[in-house]
N, CA, C and O of each residue as an XYZ file, in Angstrom:
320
protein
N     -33.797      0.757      6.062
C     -33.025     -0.442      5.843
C     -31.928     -0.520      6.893
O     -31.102      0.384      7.020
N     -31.933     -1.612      7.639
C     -30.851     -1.809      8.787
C     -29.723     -2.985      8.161
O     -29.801     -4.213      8.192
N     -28.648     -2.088      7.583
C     -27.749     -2.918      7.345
C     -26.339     -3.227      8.386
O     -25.542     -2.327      8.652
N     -26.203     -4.577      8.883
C     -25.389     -4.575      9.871
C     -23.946     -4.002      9.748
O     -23.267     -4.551      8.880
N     -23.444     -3.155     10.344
C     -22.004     -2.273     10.460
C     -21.961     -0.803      9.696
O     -21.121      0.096      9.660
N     -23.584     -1.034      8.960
C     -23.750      0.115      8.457
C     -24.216      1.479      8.887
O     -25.413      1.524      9.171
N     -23.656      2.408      8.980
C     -24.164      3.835      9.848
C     -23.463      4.827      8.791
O     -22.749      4.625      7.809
N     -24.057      6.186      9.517
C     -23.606      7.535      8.744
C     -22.111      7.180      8.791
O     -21.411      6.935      7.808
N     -21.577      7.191     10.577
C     -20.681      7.636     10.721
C     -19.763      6.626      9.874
O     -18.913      7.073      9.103
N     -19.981      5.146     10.056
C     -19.231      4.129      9.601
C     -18.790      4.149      8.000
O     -17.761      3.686      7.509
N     -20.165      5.000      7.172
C     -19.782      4.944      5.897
C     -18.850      6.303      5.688
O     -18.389      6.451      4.557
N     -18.569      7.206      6.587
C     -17.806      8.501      6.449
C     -16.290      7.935      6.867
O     -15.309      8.569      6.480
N     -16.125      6.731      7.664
C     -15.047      6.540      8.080
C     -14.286      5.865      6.460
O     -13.171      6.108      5.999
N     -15.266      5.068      5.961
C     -14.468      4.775      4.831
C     -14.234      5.648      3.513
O     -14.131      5.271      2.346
N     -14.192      6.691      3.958
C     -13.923      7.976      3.393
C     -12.748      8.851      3.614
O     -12.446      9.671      2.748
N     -11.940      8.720      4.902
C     -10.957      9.362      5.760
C     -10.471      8.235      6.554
O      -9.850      8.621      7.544
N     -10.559      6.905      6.432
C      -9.794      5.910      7.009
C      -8.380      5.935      6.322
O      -8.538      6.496      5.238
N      -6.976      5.542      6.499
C      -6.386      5.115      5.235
C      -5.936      3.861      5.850
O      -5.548      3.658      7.000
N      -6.071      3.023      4.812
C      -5.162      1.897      5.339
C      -3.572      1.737      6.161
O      -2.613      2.268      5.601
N      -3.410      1.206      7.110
C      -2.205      1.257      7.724
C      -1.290      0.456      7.466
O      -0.242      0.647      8.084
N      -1.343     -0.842      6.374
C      -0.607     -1.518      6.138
C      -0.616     -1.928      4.739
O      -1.329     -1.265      3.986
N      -0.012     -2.814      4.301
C       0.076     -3.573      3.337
C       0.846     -2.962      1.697
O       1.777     -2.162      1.616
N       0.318     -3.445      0.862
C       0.551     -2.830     -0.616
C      -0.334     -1.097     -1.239
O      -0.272     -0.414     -2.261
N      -1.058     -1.029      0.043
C      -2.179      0.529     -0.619
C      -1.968      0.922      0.732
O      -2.964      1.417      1.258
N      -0.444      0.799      1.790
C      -0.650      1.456      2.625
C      -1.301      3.507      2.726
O      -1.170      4.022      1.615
N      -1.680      4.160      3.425
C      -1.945      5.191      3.282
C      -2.683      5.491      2.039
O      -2.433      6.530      1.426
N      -3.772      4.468      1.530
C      -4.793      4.839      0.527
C      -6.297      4.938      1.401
O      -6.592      4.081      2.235
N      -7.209      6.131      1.074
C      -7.994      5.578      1.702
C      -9.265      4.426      1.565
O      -9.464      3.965      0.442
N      -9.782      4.147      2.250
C     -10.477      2.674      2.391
C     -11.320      2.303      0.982
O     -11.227      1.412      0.137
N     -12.316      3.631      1.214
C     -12.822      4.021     -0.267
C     -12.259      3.545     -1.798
O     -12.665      2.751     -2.648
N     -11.312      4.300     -1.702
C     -10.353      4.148     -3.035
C      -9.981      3.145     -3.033
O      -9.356      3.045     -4.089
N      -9.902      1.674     -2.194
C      -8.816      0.596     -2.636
C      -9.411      0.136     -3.954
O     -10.553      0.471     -4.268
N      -8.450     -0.831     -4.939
C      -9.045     -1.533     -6.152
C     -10.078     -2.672     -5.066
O     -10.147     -2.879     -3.855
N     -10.755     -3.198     -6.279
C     -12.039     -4.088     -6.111
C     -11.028     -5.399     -5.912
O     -11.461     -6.323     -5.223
N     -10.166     -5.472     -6.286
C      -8.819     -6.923     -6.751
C      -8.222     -7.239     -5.188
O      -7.918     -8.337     -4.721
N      -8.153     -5.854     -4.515
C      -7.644     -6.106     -2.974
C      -8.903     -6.588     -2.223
O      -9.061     -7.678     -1.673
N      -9.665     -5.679     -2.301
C     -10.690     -5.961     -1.015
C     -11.449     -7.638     -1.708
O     -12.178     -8.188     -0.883
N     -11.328     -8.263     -2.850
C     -11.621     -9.217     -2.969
C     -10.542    -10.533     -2.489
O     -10.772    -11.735     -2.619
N      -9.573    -10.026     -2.027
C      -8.449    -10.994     -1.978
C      -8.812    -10.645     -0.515
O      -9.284    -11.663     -0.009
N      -8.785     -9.632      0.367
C      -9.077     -9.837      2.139
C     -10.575    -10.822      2.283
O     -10.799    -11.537      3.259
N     -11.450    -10.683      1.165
C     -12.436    -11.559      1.473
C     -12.649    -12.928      1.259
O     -13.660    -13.566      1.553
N     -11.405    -13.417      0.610
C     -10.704    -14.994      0.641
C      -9.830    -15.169      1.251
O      -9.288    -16.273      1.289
N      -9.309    -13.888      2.092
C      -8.020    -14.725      2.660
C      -8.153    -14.526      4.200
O      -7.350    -14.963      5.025
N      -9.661    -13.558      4.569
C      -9.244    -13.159      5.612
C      -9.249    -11.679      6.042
O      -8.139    -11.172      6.205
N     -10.450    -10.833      6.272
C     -10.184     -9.592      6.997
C      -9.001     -9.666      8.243
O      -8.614    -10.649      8.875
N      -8.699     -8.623      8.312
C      -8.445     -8.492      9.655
C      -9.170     -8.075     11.097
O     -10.280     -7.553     11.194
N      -8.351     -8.400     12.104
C      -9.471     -8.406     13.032
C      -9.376     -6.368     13.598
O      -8.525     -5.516     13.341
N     -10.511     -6.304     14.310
C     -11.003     -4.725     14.769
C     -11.629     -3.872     13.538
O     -12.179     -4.428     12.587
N     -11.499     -2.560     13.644
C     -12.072     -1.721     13.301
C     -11.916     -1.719     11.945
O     -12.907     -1.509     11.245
N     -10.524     -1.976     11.296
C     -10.108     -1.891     10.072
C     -10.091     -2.974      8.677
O      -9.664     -2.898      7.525
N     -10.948     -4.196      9.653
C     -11.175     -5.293      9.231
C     -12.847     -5.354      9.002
O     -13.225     -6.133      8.126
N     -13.732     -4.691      9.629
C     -14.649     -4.093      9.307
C     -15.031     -3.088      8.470
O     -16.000     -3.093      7.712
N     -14.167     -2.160      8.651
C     -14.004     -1.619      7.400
C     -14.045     -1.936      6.361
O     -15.057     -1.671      5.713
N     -13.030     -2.596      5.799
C     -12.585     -3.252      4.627
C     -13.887     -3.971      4.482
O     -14.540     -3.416      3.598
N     -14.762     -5.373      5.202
C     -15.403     -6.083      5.159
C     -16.735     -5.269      4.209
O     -17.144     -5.706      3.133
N     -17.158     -4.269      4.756
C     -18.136     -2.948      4.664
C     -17.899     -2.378      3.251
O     -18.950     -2.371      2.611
N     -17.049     -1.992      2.703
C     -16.471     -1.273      1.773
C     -16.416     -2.563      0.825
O     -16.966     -2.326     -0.251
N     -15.871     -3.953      0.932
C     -16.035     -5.150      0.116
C     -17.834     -5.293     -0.392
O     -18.290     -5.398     -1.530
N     -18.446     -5.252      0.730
C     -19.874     -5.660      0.399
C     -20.341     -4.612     -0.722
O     -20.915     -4.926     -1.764
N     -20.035     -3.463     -0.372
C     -20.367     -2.293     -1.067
C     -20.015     -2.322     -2.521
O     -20.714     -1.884     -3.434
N     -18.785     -2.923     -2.624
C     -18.490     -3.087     -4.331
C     -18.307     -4.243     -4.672
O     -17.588     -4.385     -5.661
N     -18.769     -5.284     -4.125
C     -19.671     -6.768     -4.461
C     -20.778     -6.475     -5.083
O     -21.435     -7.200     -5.831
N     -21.088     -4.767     -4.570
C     -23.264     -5.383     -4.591
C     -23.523     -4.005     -5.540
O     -24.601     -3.502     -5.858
N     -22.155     -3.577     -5.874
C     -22.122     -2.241     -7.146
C     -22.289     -1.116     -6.378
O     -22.554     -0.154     -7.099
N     -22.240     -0.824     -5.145
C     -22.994      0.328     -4.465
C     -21.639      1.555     -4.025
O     -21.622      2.324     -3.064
N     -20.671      1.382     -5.040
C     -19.977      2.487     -4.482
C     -20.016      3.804     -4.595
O     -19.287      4.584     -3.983
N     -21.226      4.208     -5.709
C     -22.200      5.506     -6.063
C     -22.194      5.864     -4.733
O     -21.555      6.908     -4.597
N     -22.763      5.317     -3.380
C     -23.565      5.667     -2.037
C     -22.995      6.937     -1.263
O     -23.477      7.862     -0.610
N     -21.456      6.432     -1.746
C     -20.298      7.388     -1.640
C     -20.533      8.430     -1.738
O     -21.003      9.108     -0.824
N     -20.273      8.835     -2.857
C     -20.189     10.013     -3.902
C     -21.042     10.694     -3.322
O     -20.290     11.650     -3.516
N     -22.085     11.244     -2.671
C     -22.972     12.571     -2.069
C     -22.163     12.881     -0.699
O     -22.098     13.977     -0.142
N     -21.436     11.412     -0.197
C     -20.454     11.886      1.239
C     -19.518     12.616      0.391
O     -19.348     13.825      0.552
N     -18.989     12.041     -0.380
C     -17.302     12.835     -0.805
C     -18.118     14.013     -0.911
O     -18.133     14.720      0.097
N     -18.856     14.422     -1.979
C     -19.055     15.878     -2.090
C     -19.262     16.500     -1.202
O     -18.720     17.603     -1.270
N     -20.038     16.257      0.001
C     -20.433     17.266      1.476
C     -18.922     17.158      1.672
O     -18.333     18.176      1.309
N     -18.424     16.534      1.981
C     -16.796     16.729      2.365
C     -15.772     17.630      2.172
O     -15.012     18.063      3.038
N     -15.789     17.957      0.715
C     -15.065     18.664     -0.203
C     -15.574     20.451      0.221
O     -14.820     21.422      0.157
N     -16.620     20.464      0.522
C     -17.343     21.835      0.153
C     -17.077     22.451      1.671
O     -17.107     21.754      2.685
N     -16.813     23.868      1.653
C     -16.117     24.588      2.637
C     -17.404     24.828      3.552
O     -18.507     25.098      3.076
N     -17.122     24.691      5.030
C     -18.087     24.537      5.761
C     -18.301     25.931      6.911
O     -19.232     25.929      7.717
């Protein structure tokens, strides 16, 4: 399945991204509520990397898929 902006690396970034601004500054991308990333998708991503992000991470819990996660967090966690 070729989903556009979607990659390993891209879905690991929203894992260790944190936001740099706003009301969840320093949360990461992952974790924002569903209430924010639905309000950047009426009002407006931002533009570059972090606006993609967000965009990516919106679709993801539009379409229920934030399970997809959860096997990255765990490789993450576990001492390498």
């Amino acid at each position: 399945m070729d989903i556009a902006g979607c990659s390993a690396e891209r879905l690991q970034l929203l894992l260790t991204r944190e936001m740099p601004f706003g009301k969840h500054k320093g949360k990461v991308i992952a974790d924002l509520p569903a209430n924010y990333l639905h309000w950047f998708a009426r009002e407006g991503f931002p533009r570059g990397e972090i606006g993609q992000l967000l965009a990516l991470m919106y679709e993801m819990d539009h379409n229920g898929l934030r399970e997809l996660l959860a096997p990255l967090r765990a490789a993450s966690r576990q001492p390498r």
